[in-house]
C-alpha positions in Angstrom: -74.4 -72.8 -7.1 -72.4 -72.0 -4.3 -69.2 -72.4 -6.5 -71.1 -69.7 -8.7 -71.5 -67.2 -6.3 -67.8 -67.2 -5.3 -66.9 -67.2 -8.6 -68.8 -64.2 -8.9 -68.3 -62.4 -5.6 -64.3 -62.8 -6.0 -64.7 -61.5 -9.7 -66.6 -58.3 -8.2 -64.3 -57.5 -5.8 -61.5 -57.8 -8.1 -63.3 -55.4 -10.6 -63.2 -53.1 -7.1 -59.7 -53.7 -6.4 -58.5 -52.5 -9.8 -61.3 -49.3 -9.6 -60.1 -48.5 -6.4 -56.6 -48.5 -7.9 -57.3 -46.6 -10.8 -58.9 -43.6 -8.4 -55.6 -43.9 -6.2 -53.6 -44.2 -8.9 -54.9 -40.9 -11.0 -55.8 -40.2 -14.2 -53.7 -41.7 -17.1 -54.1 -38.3 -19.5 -54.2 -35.1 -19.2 -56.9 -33.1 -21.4 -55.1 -30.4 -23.7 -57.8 -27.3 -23.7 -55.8 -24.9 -25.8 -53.0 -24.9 -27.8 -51.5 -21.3 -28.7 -48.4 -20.3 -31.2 -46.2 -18.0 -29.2 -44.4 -16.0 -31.9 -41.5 -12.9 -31.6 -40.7 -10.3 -34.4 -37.9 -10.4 -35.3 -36.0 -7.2 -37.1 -33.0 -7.7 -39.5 -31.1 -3.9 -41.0 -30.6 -5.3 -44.6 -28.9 -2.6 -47.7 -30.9 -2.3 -50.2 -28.5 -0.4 -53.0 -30.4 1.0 -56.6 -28.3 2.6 -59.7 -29.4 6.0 -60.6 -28.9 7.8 -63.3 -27.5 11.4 -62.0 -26.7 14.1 -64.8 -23.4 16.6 -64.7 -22.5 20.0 -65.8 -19.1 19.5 -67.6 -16.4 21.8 -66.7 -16.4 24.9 -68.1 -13.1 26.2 -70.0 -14.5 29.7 -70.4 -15.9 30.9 -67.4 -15.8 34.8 -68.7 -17.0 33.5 -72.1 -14.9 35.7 -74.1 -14.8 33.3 -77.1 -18.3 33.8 -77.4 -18.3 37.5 -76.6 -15.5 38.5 -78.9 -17.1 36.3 -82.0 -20.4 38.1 -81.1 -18.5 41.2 -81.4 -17.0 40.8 -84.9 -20.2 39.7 -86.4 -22.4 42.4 -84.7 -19.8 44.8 -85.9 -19.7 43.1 -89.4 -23.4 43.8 -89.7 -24.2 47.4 -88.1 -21.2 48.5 -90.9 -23.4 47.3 -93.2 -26.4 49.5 -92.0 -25.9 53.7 -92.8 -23.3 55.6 -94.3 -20.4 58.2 -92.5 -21.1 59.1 -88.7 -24.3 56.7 -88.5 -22.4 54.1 -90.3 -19.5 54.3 -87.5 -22.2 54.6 -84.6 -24.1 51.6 -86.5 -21.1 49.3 -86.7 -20.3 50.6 -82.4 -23.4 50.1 -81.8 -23.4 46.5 -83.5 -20.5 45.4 -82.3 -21.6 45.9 -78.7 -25.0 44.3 -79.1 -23.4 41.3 -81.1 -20.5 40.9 -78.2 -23.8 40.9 -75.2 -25.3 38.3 -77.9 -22.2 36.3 -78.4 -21.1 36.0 -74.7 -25.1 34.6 -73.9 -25.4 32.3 -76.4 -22.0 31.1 -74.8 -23.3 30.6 -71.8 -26.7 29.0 -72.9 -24.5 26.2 -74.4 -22.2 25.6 -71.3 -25.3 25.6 -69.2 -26.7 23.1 -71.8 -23.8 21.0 -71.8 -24.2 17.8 -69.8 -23.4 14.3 -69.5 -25.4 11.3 -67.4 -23.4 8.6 -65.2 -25.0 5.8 -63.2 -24.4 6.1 -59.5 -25.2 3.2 -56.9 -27.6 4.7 -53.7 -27.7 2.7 -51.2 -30.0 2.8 -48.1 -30.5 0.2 -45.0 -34.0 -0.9 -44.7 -35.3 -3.0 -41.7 -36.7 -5.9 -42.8 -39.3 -8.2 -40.1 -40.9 -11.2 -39.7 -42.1 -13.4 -37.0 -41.0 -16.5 -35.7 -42.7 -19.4 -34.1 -40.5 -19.4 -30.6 -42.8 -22.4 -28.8 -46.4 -22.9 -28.2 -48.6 -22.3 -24.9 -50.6 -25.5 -23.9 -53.3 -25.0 -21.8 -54.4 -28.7 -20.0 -56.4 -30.0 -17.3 -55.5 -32.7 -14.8 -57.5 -33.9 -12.0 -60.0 -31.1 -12.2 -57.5 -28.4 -12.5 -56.5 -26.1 -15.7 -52.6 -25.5 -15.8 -50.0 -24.0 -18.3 -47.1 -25.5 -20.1 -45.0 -23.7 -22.6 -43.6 -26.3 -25.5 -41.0 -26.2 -27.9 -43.8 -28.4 -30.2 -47.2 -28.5 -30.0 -48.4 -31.4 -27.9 -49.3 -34.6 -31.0 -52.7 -35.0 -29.7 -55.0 -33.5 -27.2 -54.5 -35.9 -24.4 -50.8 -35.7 -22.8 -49.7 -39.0 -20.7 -49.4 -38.5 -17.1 -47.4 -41.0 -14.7 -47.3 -40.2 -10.9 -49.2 -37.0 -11.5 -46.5 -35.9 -13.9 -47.0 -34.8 -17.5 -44.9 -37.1 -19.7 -43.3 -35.6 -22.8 -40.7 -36.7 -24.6 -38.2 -34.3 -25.9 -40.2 -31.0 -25.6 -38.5 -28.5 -23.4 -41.7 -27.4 -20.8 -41.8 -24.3 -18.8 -44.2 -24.9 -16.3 -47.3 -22.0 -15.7 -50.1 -22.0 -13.8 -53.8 -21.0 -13.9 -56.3 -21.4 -11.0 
């Protein structure tokens, strides 16, 4: 019996020992409370270029249109002769011959004004494009009572983070420390 009790007083104060370690020691994780995406905007100038179809006057040979005013002429001439006899026939065929040359020299210009051609043209114009990227992650954590910041290339793989001598172990993540309370 006595064999039993030392047996059992030497297990108890081992179980002590190794409590009173793991209270010296600290805590073996670290509880992650939040976990939040940083992200930047980005802005890229990018050319965005569309064909248009753009319509031209061709060049004008004629700009006093006298093709069309003389032809105008002769025919308005042609047909007031036609119209009266002596005096009024002469003042007729004046008289038509002026109208048909004002006739002739607008429908002259109604068909160079008319006369067009379409080409395609590029237009080009620089947009800005954006989108956001992911540039590393806030991780809010508390350790031994007290809530603290960490900024992490990844986010942490679970919600506890390993501590060793009161220091947040992680492998490979670049950490800028912050701190709340």
């Amino acid at each position: 019996m006595l064999t039993g009790i030392a047996i059992g007083g030497a297990a108890a104060l081992s179980l002590g020992a190794v409590a009173g370690y793991q209270a010296l020691k600290g805590p073996e994780y670290a509880e992650v409370l939040q976990v939040v995406a940083v992200k930047e905007t980005i802005k890229t100038p990018e050319k965005v270029c569309h064909d248009i179809q753009v319509t031209h006057k061709r060049a004008v040979k004629d700009e006093n249109r006298i093709a069309g005013t003389v032809v105008g002429g002769l025919l308005g001439g042609v047909l007031g002769n036609q119209v009266g006899g002596g005096n009024g026939k002469k003042l007729a065929t004046v008289a038509g011959a002026a109208g048909g040359a004002y006739a002739g020299n607008q429908v002259q210009k109604n068909m160079q004004d008319g006369d067009t051609y379409t080409s395609t043209k590029q237009r080009c114009v620089t947009e800005t494009k954006s989108h956001e990227k992911t540039v590393g992650y806030d991780v809010q954590y508390r350790l031994d009572g007290k809530t603290a910041m960490i900024r992490m290339d990844a986010p942490p793989a679970s919600d506890r983070i390993p501590v060793k001598d009161g220091q947040l172990q992680l492998a490979n993540a670049a950490v800028t420390p912050k701190f709340a309370n």
